[in-house]
mmCIF file of the N, C-alpha and C atoms, coordinates in Angstrom:
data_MODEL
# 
_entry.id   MODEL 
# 
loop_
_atom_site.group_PDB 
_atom_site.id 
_atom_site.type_symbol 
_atom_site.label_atom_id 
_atom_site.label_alt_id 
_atom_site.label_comp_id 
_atom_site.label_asym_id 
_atom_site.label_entity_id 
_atom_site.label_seq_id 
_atom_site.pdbx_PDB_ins_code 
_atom_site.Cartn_x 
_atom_site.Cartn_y 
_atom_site.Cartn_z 
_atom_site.occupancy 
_atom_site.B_iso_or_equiv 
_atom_site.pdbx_formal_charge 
_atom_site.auth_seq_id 
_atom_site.auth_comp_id 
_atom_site.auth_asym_id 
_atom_site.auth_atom_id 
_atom_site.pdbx_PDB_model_num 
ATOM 1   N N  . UNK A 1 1  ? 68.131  62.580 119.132 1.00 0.00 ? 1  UNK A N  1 
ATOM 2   C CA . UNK A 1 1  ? 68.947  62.514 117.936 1.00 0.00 ? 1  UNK A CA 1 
ATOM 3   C C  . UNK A 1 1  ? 70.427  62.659 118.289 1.00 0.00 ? 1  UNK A C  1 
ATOM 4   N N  . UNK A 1 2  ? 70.399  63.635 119.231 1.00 0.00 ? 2  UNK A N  1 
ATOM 5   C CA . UNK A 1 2  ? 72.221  63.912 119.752 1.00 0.00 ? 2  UNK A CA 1 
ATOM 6   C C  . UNK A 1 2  ? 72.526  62.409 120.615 1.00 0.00 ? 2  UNK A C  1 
ATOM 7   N N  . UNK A 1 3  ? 72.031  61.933 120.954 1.00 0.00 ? 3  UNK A N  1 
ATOM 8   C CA . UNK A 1 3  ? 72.420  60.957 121.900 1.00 0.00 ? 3  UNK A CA 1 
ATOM 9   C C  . UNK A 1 3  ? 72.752  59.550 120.628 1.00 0.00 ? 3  UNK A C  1 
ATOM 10  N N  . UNK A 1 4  ? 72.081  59.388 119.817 1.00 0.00 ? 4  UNK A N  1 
ATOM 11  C CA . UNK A 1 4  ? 72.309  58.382 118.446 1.00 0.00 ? 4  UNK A CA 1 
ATOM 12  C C  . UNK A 1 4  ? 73.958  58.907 117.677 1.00 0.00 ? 4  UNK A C  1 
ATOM 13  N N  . UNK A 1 5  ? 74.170  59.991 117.168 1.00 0.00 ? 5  UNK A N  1 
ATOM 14  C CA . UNK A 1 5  ? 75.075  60.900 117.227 1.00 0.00 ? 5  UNK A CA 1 
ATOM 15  C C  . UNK A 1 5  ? 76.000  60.787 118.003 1.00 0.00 ? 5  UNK A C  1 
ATOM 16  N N  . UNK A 1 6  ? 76.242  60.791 119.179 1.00 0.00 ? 6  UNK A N  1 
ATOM 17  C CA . UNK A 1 6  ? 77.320  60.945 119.930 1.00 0.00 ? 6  UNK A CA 1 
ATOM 18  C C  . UNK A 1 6  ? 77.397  59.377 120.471 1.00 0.00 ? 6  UNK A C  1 
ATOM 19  N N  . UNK A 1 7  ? 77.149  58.349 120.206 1.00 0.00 ? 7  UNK A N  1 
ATOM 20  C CA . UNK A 1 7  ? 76.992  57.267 120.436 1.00 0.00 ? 7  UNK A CA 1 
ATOM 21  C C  . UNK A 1 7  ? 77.683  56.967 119.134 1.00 0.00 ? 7  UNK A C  1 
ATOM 22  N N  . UNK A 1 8  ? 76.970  57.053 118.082 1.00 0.00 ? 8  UNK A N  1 
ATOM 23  C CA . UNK A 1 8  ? 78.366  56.573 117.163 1.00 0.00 ? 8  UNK A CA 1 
ATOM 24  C C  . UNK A 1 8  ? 79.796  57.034 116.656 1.00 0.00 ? 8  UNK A C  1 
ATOM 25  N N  . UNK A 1 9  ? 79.684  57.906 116.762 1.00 0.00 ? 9  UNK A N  1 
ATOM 26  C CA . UNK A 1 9  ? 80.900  58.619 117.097 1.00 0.00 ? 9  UNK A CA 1 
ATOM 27  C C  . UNK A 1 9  ? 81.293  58.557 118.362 1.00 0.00 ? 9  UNK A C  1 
ATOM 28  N N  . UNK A 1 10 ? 81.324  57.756 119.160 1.00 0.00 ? 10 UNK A N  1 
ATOM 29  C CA . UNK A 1 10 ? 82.101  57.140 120.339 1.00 0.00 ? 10 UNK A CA 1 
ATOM 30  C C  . UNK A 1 10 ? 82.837  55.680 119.731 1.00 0.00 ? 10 UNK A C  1 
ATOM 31  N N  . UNK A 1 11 ? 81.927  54.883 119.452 1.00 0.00 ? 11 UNK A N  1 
ATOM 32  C CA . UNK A 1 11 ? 82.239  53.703 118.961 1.00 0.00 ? 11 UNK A CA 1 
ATOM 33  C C  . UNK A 1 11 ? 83.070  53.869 118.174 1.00 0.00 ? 11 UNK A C  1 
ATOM 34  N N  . UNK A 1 12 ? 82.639  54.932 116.845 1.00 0.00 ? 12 UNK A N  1 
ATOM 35  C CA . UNK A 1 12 ? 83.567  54.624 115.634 1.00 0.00 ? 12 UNK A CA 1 
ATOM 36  C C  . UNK A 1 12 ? 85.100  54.951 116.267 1.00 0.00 ? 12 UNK A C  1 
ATOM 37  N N  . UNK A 1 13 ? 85.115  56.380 117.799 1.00 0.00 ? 13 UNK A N  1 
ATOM 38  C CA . UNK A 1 13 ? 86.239  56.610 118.172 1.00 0.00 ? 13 UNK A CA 1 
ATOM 39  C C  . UNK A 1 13 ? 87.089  55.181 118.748 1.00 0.00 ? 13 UNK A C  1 
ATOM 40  N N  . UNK A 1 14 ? 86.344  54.643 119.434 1.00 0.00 ? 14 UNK A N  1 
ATOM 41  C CA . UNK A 1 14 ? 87.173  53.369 119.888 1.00 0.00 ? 14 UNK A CA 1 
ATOM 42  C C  . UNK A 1 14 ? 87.502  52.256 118.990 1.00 0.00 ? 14 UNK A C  1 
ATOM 43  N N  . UNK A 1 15 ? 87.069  52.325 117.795 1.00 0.00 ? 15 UNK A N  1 
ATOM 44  C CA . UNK A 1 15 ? 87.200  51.453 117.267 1.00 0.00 ? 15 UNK A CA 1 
ATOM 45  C C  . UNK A 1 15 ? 88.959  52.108 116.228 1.00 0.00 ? 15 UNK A C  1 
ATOM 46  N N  . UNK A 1 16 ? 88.718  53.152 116.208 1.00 0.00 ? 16 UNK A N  1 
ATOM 47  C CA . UNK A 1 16 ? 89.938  53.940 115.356 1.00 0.00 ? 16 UNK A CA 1 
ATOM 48  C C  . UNK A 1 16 ? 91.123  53.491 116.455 1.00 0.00 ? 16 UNK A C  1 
ATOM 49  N N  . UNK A 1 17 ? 90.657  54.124 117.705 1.00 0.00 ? 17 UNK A N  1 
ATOM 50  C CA . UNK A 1 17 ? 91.885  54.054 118.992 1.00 0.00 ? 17 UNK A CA 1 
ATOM 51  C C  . UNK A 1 17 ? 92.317  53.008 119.142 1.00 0.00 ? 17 UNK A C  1 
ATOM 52  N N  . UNK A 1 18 ? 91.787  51.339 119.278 1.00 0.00 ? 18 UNK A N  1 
ATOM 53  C CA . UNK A 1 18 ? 92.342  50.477 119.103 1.00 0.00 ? 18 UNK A CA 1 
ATOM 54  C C  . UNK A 1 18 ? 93.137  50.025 117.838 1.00 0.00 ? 18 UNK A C  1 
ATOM 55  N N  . UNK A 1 19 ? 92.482  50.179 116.757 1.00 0.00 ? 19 UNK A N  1 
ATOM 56  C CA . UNK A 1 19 ? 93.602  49.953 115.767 1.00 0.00 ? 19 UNK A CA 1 
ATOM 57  C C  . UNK A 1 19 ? 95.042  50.797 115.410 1.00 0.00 ? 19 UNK A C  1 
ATOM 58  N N  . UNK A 1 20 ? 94.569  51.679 115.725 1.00 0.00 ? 20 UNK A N  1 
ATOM 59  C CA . UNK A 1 20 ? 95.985  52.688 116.064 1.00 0.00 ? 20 UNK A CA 1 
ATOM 60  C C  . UNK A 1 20 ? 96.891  51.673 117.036 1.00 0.00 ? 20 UNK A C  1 
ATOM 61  N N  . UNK A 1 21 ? 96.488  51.269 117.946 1.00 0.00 ? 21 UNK A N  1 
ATOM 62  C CA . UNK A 1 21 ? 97.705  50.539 118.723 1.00 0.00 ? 21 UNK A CA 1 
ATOM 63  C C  . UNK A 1 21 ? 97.987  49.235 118.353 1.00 0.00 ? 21 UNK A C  1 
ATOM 64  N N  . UNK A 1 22 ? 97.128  48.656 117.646 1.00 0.00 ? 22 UNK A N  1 
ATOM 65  C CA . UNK A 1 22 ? 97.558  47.425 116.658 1.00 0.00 ? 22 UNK A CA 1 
ATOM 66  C C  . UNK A 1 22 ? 98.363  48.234 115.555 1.00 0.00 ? 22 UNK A C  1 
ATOM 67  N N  . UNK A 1 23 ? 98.167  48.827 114.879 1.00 0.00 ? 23 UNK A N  1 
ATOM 68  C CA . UNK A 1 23 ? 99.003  49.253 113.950 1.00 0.00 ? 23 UNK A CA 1 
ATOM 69  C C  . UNK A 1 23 ? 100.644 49.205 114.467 1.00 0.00 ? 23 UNK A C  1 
ATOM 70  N N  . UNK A 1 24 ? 100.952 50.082 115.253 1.00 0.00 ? 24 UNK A N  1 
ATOM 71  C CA . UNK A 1 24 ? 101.795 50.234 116.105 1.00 0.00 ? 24 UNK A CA 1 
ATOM 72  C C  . UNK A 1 24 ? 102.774 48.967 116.572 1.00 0.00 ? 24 UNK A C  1 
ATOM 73  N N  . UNK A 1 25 ? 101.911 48.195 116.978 1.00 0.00 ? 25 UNK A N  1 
ATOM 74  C CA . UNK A 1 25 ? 102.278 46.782 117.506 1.00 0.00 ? 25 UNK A CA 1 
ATOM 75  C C  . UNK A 1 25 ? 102.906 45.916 116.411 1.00 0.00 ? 25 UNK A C  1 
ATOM 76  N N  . UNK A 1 26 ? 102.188 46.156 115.032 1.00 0.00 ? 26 UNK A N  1 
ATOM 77  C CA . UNK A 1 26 ? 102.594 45.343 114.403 1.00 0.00 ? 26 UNK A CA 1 
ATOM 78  C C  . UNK A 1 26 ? 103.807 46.097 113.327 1.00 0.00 ? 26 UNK A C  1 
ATOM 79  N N  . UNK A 1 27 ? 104.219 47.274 113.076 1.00 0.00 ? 27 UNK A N  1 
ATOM 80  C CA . UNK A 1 27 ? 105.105 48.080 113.174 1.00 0.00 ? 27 UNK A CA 1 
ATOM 81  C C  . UNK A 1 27 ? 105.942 48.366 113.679 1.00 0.00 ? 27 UNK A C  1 
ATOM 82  N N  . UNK A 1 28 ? 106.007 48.071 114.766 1.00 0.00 ? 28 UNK A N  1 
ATOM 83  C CA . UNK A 1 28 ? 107.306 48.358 115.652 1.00 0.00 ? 28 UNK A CA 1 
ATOM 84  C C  . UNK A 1 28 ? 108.586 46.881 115.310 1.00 0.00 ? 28 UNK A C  1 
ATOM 85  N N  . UNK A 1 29 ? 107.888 45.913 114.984 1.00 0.00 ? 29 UNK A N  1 
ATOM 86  C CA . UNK A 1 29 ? 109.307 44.722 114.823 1.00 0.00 ? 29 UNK A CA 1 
ATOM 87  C C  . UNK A 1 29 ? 108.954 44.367 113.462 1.00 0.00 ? 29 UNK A C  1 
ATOM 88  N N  . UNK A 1 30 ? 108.736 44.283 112.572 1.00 0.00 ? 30 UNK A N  1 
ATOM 89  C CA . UNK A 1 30 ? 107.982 43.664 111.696 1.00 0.00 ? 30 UNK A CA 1 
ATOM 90  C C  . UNK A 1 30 ? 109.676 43.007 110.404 1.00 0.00 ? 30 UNK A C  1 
ATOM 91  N N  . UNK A 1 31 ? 110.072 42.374 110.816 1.00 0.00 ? 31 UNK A N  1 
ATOM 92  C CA . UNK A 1 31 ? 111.318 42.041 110.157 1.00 0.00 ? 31 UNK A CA 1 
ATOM 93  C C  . UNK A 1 31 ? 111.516 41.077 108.840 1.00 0.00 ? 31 UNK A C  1 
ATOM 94  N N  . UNK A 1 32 ? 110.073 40.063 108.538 1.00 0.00 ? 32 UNK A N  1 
ATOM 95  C CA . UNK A 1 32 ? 109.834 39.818 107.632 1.00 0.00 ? 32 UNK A CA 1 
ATOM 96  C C  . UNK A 1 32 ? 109.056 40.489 106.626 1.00 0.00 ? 32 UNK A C  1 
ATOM 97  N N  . UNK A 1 33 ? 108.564 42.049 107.329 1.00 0.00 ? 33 UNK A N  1 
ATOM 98  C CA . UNK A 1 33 ? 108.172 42.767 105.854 1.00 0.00 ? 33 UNK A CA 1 
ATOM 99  C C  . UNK A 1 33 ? 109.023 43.765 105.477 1.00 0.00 ? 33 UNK A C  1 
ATOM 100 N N  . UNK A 1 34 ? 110.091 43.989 106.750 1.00 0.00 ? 34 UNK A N  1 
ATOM 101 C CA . UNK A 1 34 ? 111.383 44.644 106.089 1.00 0.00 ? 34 UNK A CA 1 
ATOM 102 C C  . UNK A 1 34 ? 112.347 43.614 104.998 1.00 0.00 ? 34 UNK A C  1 
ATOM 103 N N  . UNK A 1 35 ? 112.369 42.615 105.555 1.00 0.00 ? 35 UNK A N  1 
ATOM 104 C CA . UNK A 1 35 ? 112.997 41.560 103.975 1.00 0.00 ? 35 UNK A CA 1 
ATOM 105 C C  . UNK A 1 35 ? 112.225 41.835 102.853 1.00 0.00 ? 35 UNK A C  1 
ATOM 106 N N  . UNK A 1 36 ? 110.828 41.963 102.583 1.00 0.00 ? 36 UNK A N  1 
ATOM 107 C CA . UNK A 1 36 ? 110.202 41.718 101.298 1.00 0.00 ? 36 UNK A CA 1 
ATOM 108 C C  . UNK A 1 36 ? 110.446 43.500 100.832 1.00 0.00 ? 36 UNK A C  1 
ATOM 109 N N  . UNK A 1 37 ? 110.262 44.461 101.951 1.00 0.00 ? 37 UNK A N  1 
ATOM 110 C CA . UNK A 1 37 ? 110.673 45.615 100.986 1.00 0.00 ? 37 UNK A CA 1 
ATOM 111 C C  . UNK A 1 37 ? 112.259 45.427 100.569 1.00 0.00 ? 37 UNK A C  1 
ATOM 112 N N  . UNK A 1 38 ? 112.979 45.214 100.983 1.00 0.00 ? 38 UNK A N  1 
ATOM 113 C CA . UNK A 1 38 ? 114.780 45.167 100.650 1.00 0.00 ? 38 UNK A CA 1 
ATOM 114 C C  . UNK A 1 38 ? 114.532 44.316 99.125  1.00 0.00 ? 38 UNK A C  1 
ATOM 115 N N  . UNK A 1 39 ? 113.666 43.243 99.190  1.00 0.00 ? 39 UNK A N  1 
ATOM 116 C CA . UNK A 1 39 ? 114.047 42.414 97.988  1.00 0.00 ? 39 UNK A CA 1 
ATOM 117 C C  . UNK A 1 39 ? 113.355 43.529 96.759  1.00 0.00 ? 39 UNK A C  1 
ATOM 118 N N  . UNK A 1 40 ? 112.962 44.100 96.786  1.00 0.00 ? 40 UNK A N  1 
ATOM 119 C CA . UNK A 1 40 ? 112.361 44.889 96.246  1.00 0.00 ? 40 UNK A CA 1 
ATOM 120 C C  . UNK A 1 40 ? 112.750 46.656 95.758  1.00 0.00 ? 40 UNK A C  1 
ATOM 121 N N  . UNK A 1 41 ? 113.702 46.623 96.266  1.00 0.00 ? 41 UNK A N  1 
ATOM 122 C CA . UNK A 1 41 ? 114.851 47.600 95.903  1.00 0.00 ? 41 UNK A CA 1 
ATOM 123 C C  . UNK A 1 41 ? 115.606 47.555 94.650  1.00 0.00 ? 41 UNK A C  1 
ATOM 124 N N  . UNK A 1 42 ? 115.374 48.544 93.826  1.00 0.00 ? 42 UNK A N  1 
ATOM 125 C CA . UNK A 1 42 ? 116.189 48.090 92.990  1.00 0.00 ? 42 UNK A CA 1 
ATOM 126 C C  . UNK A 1 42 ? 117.675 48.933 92.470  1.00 0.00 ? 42 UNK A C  1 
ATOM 127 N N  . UNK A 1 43 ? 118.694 48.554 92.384  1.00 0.00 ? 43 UNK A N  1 
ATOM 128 C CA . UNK A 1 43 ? 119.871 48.851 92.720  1.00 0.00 ? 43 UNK A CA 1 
ATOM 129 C C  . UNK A 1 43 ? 120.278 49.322 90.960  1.00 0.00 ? 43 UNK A C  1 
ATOM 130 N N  . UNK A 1 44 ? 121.160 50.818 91.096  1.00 0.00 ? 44 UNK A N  1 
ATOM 131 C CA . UNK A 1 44 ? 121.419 50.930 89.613  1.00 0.00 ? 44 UNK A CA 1 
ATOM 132 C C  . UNK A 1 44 ? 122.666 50.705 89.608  1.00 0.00 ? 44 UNK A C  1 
ATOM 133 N N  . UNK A 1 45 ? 123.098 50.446 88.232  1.00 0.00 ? 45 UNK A N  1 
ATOM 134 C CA . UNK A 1 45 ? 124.377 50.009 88.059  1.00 0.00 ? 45 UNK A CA 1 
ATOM 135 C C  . UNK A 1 45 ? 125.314 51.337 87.868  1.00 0.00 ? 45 UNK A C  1 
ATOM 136 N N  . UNK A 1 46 ? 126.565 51.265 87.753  1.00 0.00 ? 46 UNK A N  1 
ATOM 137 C CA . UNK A 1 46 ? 127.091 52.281 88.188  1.00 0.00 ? 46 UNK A CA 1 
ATOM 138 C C  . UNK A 1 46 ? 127.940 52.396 86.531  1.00 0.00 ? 46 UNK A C  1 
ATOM 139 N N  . UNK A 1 47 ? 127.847 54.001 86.009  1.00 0.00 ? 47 UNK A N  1 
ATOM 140 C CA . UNK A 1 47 ? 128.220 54.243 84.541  1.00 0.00 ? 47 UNK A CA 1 
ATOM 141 C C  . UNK A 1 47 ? 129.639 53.603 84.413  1.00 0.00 ? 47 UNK A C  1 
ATOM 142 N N  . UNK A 1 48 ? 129.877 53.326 83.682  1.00 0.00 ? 48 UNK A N  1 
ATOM 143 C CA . UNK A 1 48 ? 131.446 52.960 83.325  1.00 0.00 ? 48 UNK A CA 1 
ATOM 144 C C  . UNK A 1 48 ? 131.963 54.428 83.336  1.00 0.00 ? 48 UNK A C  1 
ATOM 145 N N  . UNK A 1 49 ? 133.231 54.268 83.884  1.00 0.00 ? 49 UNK A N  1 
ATOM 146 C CA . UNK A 1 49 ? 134.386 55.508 84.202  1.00 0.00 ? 49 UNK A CA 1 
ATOM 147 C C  . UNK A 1 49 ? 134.793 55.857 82.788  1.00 0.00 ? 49 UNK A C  1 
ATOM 148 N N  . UNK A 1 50 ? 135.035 57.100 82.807  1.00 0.00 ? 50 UNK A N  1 
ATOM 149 C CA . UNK A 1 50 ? 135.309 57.772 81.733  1.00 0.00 ? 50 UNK A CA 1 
ATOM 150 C C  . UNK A 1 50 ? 137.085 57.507 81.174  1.00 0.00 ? 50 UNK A C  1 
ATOM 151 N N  . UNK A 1 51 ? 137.254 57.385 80.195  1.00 0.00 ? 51 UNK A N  1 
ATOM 152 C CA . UNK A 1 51 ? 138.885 57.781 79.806  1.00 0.00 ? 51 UNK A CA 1 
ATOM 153 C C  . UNK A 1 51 ? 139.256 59.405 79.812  1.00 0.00 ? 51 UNK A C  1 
ATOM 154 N N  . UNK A 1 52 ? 140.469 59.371 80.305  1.00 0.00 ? 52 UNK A N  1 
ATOM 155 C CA . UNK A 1 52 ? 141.114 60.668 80.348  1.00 0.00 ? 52 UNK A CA 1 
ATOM 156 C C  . UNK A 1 52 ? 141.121 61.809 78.651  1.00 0.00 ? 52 UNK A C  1 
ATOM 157 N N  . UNK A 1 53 ? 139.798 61.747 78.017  1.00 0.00 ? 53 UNK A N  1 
ATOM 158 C CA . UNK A 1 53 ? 139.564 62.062 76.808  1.00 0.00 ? 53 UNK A CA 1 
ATOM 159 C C  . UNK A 1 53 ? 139.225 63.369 76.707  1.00 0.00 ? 53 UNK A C  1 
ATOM 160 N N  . UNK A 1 54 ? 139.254 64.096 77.815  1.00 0.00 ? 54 UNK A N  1 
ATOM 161 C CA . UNK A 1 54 ? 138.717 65.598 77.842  1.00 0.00 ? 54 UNK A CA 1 
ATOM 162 C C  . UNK A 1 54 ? 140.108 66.021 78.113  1.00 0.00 ? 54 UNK A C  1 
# 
């Protein structure tokens, strides 16, 4: 039973460990999904300045 057990939990480990370094890989330059977050920013407008009324 330990040997079924520690067999998949090996696999499932390698299978985590490689995508961790794909993750990574595809994270480290990724410059067309830094454009789609920027377009996606949204910018507030700035209050109109007060008159010298105080």
């Amino acid at each position: 039973m330990f040997n079924i057990i520690d067999k998949n939990m090996f696999n499932a480990y390698n299978t985590l460990n490689g995508m961790d370094r794909d993750l990574l890989l595809i994270a480290k330059d990724d410059e067309f999904g830094r454009k789609l977050q920027d377009l996606g920013l949204l910018t507030r407008k700035r209050a109109p300045k007060r008159s010298g009324d105080y």
